[in-house]
N, C-alpha and C positions, 0 to 999 in steps of 0.2 A: 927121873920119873916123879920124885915128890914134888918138887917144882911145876911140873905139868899141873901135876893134879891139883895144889893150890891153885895156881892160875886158873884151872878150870871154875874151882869150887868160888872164887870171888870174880869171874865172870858172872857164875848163876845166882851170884850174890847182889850182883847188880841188875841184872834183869828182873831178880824178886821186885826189887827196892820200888824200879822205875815203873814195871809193871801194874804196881800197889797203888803207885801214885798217880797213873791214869785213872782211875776212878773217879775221884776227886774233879779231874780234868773234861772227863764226861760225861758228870752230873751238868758241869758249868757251860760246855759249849754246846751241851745236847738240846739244852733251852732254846737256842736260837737256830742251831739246821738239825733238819732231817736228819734219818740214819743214814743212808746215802752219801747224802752231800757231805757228812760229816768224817763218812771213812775216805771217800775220795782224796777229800782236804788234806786228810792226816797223811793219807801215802802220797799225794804228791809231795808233800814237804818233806816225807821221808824219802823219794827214790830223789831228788833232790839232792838234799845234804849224802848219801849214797853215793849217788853219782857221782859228786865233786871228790869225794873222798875214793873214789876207785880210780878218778882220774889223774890225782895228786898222786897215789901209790903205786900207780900204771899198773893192777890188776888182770886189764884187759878181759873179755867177756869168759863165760865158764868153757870149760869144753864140753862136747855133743853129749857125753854120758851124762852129765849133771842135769842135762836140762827137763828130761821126764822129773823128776822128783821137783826140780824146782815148778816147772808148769802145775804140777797138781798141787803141791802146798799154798804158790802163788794163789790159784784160783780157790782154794776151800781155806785157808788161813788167813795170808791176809788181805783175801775178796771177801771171801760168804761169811767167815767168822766173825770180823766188825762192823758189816751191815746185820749179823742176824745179833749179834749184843748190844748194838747200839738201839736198834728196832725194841728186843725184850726188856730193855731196861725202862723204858720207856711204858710200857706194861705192866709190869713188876717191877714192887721195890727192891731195892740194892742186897737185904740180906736174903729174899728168896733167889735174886740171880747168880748173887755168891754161891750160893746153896747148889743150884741147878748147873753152873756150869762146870761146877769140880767132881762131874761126872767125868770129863775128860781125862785127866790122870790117869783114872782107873782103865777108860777103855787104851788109851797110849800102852798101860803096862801092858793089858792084853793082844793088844794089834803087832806088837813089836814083838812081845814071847810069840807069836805065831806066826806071824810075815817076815819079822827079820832076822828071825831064831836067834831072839836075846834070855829067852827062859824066863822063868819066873822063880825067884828066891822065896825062900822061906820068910826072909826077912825083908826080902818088897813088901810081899803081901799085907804081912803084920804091920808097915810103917803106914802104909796104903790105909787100912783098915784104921789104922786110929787117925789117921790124919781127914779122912774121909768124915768120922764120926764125928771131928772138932769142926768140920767145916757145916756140918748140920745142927751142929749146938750154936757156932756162930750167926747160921741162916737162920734158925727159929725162931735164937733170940733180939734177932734186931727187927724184924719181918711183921713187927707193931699189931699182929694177929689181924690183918688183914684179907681180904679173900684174892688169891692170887687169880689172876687174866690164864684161864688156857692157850689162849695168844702167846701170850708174854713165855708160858713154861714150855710151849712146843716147842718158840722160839729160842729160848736160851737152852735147850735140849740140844736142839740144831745145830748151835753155835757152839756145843761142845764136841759133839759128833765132828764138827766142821775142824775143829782145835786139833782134834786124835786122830784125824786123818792125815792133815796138812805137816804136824811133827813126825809121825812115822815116813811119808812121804817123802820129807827132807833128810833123813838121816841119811840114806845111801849117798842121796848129792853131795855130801858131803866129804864122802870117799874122794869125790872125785874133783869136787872146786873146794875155794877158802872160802872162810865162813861170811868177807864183805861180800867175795863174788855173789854167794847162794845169795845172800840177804837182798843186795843192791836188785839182782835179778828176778828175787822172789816179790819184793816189794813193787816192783815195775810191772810184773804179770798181773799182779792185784787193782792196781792202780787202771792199768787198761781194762780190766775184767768192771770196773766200780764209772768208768767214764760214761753211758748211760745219764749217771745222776749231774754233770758238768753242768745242764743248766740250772737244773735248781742250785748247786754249790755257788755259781756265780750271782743270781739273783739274791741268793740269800745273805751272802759275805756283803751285799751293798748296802744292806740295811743291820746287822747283826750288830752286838755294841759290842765296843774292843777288847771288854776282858773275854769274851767267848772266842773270838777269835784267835786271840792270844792263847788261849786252852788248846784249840784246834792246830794250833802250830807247836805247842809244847807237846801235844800226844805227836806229831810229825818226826821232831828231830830225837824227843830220848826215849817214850816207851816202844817208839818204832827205829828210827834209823839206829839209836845207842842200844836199848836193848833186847832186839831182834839179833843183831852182831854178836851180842857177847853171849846169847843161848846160841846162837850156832856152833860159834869158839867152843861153848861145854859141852853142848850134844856132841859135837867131833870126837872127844874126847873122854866120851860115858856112852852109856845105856841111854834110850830114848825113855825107858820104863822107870830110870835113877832122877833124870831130868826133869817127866814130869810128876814126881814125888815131891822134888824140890820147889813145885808151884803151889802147892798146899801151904807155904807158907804166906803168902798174898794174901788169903783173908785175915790175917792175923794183924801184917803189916797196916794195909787198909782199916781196921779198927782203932789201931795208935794213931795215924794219920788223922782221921777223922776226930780222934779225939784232942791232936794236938792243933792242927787247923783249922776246924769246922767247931771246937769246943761241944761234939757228941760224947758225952760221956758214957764209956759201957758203962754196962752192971756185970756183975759177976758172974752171970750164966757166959754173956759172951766172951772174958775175959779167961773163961775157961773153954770153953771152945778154940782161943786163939792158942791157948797153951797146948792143946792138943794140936790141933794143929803143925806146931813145931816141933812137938816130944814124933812125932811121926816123919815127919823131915829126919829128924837127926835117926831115928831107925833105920829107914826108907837108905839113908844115905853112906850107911854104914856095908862095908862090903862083909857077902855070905861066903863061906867055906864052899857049898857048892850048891848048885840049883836043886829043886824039888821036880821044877817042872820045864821040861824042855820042848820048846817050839819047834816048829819044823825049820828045814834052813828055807 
């Protein structure tokens, strides 16, 4: 059992990391395609590398139960959620979308204490709530005091709404396929749902310059095909509500990031925001003696 739950706990270790480090990946290829064209890109090169890797492990496709959860994550995660983050970011800058999308957490812990009768701890809540609060000390203070696009906030609202659908969605599938099946499949349904944008992707890949497309294939193979995998593997294996506790710490990373690649240096408002950030993870993560509030089944 403790070996599971390590395994779990640096699987969502690496989906933090990778997740973090998309950012970074599209700021740089967002320049040159659409939001569109730009999620398509990524999930073909993810159901892709997927594919080949369910083929080598002989996987074979999910079974009939998996596949409601997988079609509706598919379509509202990884369809509607990175055409509608790629779109807001693009409208807003990076620390009010950081700001705006880590509503999602919050509504997951809720959709899950009540769709998938995982309860609500005492000590969710409280991790929730400081992690929530470091991510809006983060947002403020990098967000250059700017007047934010209502575009841009509807949008990365959506796109977290789209987030706390698509994980609650996927946790039952998971009962019932392994977490490359869900992924390979769920990335596939996304990828068909984003086809639409295939001409602009093509016209635009012709003329784009190569670090951008090189970005658009790095978001492909690890913050999708690598660490899509390895959050399925820990949601299997946790709460959907523990999980996405565990993403609050992405703004955090992303600020290190930025300041070791990009030479952005915080200042101390947001370097305490990151610390919150994580001091809530590790609550968040921490298991309660018993729930406060219990969902329905």
């Amino acid at each position: 059992m403790r070996s599971s739950s390590r395994a779990a706990l640096l699987a969502a270790a690496v989906t933090v990391v990778l997740w973090a480090s998309a950012f970074v990946s599209i700021r740089s290829a967002g320049a040159a395609y659409s939001p569109g064209a730009l999620a398509l890109g990524r999930l073909l090169t993810g159901a892709l590398v997927l594919g080949a890797l369910a083929l080598v492990r002989r996987t074979g496709w999910p079974p009939r139960a998996a596949w409601p959860g997988i079609a509706v994550s598919g379509v509202l995660w990884f369809g509607a959620y990175m055409v509608l983050l790629n779109w807001g970011e693009r409208e807003v800058d990076a620390g009010t979308a950081a700001m705006l999308v880590n509503v999602g957490p919050l509504l997951i812990a809720l959709l899950s204490g009540r769709l998938l009768g995982e309860g609500l701890s005492g000590r969710l809540l409280a991790g929730l709530a400081v992690s929530f609060s470091g991510a809006v000390v983060v947002g403020l203070s990098t967000s250059g005091g700017g007047h934010a696009s209502l575009l841009g906030v509807v949008l990365c609202l959506c796109s977290a709404v789209a987030y706390a659908g698509g994980v609650v969605a996927q946790k039952p599938a998971l009962a019932h396929g392994g977490a490359l099946q869900v992924t390979a499949s769920g990335c596939l349904v996304g990828a068909v749902v984003c086809l639409p944008f295939a001409g602009g992707l093509v016209t635009q890949a012709a003329h784009a310059p190569l670090p951008a497309t090189l970005n658009m294939v790095y978001l492909g193979v690890f913050p999708t095909a690598v660490a899509f995998t390895t959050w399925a593997f820990a949601l299997a294996r946790t709460t959907a509500g523990r999980m996405g506790a565990t993403t609050y710490a992405v703004p955090a990373l992303v600020v290190l990031m930025a300041w070791a690649l990009l030479g952005e240096v915080p200042g101390p408002l947001t370097l305490a925001g990151g610390v919150l950030c994580l001091a809530g993870v590790a609550v968040s993560r921490r298991r309660a003696v018993r729930p406060v509030v219990r969902g329905a089944v």
